[in-house]
C-alpha positions as CSV (number, residue, x, y, z in Angstrom):
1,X,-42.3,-171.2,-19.2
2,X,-44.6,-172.9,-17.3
3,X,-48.2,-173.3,-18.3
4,X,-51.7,-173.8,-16.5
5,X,-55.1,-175.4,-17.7
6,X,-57.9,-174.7,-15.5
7,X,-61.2,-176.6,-16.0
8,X,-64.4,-174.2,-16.8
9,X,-67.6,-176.4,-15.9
10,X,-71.2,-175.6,-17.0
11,X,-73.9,-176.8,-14.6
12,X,-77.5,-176.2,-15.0
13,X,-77.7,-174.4,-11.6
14,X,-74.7,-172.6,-10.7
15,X,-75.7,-171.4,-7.4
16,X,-76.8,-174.5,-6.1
17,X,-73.8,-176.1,-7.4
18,X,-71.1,-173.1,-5.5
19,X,-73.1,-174.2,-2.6
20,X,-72.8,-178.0,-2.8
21,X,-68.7,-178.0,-3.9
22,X,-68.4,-175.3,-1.2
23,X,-70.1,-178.1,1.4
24,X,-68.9,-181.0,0.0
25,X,-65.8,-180.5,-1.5
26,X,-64.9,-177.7,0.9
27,X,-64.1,-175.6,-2.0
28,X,-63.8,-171.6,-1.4
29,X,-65.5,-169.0,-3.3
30,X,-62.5,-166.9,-4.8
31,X,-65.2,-164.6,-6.9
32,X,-68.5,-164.4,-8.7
33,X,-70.0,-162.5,-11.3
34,X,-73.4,-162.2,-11.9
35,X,-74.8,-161.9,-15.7
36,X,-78.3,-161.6,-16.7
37,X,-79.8,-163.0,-13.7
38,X,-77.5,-165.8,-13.6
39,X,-73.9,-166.5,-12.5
40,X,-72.1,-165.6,-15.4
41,X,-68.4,-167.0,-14.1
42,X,-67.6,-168.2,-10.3
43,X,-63.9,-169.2,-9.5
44,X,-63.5,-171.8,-6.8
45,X,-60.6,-173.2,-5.0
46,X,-59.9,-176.7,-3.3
47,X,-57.0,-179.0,-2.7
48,X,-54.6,-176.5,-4.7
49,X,-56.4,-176.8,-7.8
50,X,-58.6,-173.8,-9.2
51,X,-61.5,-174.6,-11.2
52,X,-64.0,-172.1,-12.9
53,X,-68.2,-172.9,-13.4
54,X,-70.9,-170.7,-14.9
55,X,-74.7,-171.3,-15.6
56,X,-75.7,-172.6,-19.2
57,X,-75.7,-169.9,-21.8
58,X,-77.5,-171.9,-24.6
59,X,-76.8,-168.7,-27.2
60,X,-73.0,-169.7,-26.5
61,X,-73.4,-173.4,-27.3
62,X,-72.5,-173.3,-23.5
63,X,-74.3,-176.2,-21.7
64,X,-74.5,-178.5,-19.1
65,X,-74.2,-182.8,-18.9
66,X,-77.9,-182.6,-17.7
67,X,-79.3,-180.9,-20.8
68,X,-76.8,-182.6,-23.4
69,X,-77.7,-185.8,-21.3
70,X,-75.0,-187.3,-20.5
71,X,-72.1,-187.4,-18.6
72,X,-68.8,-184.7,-19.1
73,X,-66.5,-186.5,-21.6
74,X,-63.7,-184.7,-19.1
75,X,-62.4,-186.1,-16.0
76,X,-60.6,-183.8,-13.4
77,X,-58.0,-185.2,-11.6
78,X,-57.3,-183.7,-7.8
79,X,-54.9,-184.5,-5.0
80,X,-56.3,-183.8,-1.5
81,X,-54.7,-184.9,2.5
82,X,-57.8,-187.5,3.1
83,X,-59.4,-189.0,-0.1
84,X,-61.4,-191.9,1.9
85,X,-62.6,-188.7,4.0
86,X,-63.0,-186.4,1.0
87,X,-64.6,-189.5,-0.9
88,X,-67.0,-190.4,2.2
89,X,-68.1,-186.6,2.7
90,X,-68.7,-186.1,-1.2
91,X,-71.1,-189.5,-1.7
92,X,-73.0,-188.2,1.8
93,X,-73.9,-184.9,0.0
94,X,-75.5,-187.2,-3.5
95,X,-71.7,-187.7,-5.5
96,X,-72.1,-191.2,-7.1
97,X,-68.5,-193.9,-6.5
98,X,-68.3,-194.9,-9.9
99,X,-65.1,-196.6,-8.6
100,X,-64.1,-197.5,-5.3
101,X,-61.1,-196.4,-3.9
102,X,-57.9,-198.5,-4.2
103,X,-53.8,-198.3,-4.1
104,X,-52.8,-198.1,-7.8
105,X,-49.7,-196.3,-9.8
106,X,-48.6,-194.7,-6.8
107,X,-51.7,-193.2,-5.0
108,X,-54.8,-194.0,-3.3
109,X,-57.4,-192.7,-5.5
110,X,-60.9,-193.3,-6.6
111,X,-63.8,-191.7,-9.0
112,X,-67.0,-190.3,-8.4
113,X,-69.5,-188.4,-10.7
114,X,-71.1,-185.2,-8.8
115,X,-74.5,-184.3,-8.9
116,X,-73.8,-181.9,-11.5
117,X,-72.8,-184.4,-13.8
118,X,-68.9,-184.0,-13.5
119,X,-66.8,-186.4,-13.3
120,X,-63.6,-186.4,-10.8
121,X,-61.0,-188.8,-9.6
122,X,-60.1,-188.0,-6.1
123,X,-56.6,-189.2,-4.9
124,X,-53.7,-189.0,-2.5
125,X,-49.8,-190.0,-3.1
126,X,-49.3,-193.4,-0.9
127,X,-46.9,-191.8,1.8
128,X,-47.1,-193.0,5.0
129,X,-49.3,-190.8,7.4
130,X,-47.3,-191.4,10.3
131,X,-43.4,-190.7,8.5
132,X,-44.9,-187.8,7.4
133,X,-46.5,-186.0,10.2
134,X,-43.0,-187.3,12.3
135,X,-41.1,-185.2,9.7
136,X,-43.2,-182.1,9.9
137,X,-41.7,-179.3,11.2
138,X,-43.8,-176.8,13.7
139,X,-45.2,-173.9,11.8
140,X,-42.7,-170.5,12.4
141,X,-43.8,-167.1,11.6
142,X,-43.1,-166.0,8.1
143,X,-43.9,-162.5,7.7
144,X,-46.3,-160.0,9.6
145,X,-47.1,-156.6,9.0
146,X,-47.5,-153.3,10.8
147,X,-50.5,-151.5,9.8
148,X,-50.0,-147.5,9.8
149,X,-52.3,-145.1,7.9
150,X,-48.5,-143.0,7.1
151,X,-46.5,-145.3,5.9
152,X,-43.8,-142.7,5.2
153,X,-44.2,-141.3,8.3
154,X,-43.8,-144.4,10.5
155,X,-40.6,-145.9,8.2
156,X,-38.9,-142.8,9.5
157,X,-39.9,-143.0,13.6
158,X,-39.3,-147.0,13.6
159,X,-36.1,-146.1,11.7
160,X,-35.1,-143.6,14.2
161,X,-36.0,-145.8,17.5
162,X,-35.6,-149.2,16.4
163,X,-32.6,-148.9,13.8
164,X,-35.2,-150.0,11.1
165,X,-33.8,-150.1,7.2
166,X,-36.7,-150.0,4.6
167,X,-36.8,-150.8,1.0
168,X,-38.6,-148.4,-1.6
169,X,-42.0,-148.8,-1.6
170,X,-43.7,-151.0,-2.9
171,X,-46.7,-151.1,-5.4
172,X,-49.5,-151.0,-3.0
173,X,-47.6,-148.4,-0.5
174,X,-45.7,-150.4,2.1
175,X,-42.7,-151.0,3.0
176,X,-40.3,-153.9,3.6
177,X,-37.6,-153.8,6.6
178,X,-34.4,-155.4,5.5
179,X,-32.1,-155.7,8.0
180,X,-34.2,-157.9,10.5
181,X,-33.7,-161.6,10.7
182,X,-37.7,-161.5,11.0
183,X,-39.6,-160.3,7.7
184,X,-41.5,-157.5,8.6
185,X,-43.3,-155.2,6.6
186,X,-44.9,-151.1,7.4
187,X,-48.5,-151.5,5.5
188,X,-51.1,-148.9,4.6
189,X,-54.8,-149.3,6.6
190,X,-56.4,-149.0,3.5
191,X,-55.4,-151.8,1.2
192,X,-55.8,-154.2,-1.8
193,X,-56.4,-157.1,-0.1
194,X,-58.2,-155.8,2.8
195,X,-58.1,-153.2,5.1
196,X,-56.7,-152.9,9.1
197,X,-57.0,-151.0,11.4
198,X,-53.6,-148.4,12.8
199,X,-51.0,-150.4,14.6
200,X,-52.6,-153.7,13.5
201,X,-50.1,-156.5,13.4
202,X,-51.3,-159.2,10.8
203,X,-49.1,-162.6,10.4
204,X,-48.2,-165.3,8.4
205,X,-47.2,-168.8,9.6
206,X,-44.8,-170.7,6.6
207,X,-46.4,-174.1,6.1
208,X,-43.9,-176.0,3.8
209,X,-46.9,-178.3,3.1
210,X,-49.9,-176.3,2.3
211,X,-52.2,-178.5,0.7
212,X,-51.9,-180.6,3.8
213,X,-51.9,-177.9,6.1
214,X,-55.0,-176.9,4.5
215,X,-56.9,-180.1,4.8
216,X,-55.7,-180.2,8.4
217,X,-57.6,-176.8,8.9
218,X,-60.3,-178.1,7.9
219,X,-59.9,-181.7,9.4
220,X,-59.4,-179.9,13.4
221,X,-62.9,-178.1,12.7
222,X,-61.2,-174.7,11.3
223,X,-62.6,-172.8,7.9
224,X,-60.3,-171.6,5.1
225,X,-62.0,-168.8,3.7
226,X,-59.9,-168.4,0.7
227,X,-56.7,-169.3,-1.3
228,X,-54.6,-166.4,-3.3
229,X,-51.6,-167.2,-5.9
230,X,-49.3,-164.1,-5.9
231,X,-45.8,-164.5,-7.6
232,X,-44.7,-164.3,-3.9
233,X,-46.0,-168.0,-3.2
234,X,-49.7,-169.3,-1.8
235,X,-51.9,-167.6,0.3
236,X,-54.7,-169.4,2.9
237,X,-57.0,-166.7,5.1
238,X,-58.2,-169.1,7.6
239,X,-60.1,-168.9,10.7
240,X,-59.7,-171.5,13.4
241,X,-62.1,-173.3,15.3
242,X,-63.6,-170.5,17.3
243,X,-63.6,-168.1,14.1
244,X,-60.4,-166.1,15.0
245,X,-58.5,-165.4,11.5
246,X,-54.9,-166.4,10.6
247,X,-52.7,-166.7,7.4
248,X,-51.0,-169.7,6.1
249,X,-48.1,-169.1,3.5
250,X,-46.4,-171.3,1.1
251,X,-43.1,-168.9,-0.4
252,X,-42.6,-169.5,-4.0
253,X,-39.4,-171.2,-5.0
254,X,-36.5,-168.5,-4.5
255,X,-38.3,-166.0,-3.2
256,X,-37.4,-163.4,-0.7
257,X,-39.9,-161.3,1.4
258,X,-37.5,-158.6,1.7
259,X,-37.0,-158.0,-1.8
């Protein structure tokens, strides 16, 4: 059984703060909910690691290192591509280096305080940058979809003209082909995670590295607008440098897209 803490900051002015980690930390807005005037919980993503913040609820005993004044007794611990980038891009937007970077245990890491008044040490494993990006493999396509608004319908004219086999369908209405050596998929217009329009072909590209495909998004001048965790693996909507949307996809251990 494997088990997951996720830090839930309080910060004296929630918005401001979504907008500085969102800048700074180039963390994406998963969700918000608003309560009483104020944001009640926000979820944010960045480096892999999820993290939750709110606005002070003083009726809740909920409140933030300003108005306790001092510092969070926690420390949150990330891994990230570029820490002396992540580092340099952080102390630019007002995070104080309460210690400078350096090679210890294993990693390249160092600690800054934000202007929130949370603490965080920032850090990378020592790999070497060059042996890595040699042994990187191009990116291959994962799994792409066919957007139709009868699913039913079109399983049975694919079937009939391209020899397509289907699995049952699945919980939000599509269907899987599973006799292709490429993972394709029949997918209602109107869906869960977003809607397409008829005949719409939406794919993935596998990155084996994600955390490091992410920060390379970002480092070539792309966006990544946000990060999902499905029992199928990691999800990354990202748009490139000219604002035209693709899908990076980590596969979780074992599993099979045609299942």
């Amino acid at each position: 059984m494997s088990q997951t803490i996720t830090p839930y900051l309080c910060v004296a002015d929630a918005r401001s703060a979504i907008d500085w980690y969102r800048q700074y930390f180039r963390a994406a807005l998963v969700s918000l909910i608003d309560w009483e005037g104020q944001v009640g919980h926000a979820e944010l993503e960045f480096g892999g690691a999820t993290f939750y913040l709110s606005d002070e609820a003083p009726k809740l005993d909920v409140l933030a290192p300003s108005t306790i004044g001092r510092g969070s007794s926690a420390s949150y611990v990330v891994q990230v591509a570029d820490v002396d980038g992540f580092v340099a891009r952080a102390v630019a937007g007002g995070a104080v280096l309460e210690r400078p970077i350096e090679d210890s245990h294993g990693s390249r890491n160092g600690w800054l305080r934000d202007p929130f008044g949370h603490r965080w040490n920032i850090g990378m494993p020592n790999v070497d940058r060059i042996v890595r990006a040699a042994q990187r493999a191009p990116a291959e396509p994962y799994y792409l979809t066919f957007s139709s608004p009868d699913v039913e319908r079109a399983a049975r004219f694919f079937g009939a003209v391209l020899d397509w086999q289907f699995s049952e369908a699945n919980d939000g209405g599509g269907r899987h082909v599973t006799n292709t050596r490429q993972p394709i998929g029949l997918r209602p217009v109107h869906a869960e995670h977003g809607n397409t329009a008829p005949g719409e072909i939406v794919m993935w590209w596998i990155a084996r590295d994600f955390d490091d495909a992410i920060e390379r998004v970002r480092a070539a001048g792309g966006t990544v607008d946000t990060v999902n965790t499905y029992d199928s693996g990691r999800e990354a909507l990202c748009r490139d440098d000219q604002g035209i949307v693709f899908r990076l996809s980590e596969p979780a251990p074992g599993y099979d897209p045609a299942n």
